[in-house]
C-alpha positions in Angstrom: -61.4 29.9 54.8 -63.3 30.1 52.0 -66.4 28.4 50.5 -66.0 27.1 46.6 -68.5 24.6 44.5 -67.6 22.4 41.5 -69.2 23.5 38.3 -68.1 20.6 36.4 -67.6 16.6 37.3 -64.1 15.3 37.9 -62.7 12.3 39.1 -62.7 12.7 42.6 -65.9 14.9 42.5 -68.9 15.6 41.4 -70.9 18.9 39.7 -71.9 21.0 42.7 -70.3 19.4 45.3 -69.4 22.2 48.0 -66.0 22.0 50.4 -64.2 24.7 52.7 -61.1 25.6 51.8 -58.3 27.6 52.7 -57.7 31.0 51.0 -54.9 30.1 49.3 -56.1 26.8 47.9 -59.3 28.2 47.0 -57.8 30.8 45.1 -55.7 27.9 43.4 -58.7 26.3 42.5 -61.3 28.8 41.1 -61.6 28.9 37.6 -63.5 26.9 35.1 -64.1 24.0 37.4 -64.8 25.6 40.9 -66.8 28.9 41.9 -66.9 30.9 45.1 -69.9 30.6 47.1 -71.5 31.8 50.6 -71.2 29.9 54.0 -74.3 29.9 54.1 -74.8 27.8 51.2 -72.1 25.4 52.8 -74.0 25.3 56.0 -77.4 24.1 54.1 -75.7 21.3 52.1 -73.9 19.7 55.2 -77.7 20.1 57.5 -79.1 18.2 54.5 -76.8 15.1 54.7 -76.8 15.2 58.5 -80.6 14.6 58.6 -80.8 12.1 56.3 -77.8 10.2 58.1 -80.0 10.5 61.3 -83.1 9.3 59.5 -81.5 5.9 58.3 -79.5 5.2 61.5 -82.6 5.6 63.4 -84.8 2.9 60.7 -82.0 -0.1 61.0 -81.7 0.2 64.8 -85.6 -0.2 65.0 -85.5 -3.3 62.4 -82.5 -4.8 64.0 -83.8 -5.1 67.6 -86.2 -8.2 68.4 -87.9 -8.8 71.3 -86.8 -11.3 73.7 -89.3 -13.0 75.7 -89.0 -15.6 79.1 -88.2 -18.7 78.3 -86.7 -18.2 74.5 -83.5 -18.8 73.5 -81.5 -15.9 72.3 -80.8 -16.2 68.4 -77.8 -14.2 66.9 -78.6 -12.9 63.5 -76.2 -13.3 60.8 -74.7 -9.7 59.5 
C-alpha cells in the first residue's frame, strides 16, 4: 500500500486530497496530478476529519433532546 496526494483538482477530487492505494495503482497514478507521500501524513488528515465528525454529532444530539416533564404531552418534532 502506498500513500499518494493530488497536486491538482479533478473531477472526482480535489487539490491535496490524500488516499491509500495499492502499489500498483499508485504507481499508475503518480505523475503530474498525484505525488507520493508518508503514512504519516495520511494518518493526520483522517484524525482531523474524525474529530470534527465527533464534535458535530455530539452538538445536534444535545439540541435535539428536550426535556420531558410529568404531566406533558410528548411532542414529535418534524425532521
Amino acid at each position: 500500500m502506498k500513500t499518494i496526494k493530488s497536486i491538482m483538482k479533478g473531477k472526482d477530487f480535489g487539490v491535496g486530497e490524500i488516499k491509500r492505494v495499492d502499489d500498483r495503482t499508485a504507481h499508475n497514478m503518480v505523475g503530474p496530478v498525484w505525488q507520493y507521500v508518508s503514512k504519516s501524513e495520511w494518518k493526520e488528515s483522517k484524525r482531523k476529519t474524525r474529530s470534527t465528525e465527533q464534535v458535530t454529532e455530539q452538538v445536534t444530539e444535545q439540541v435535539e433532546k428536550k426535556p420531558y416533564k410529568k404531566g406533558q404531552k410528548f411532542e414529535k418534532t418534524k425532521k
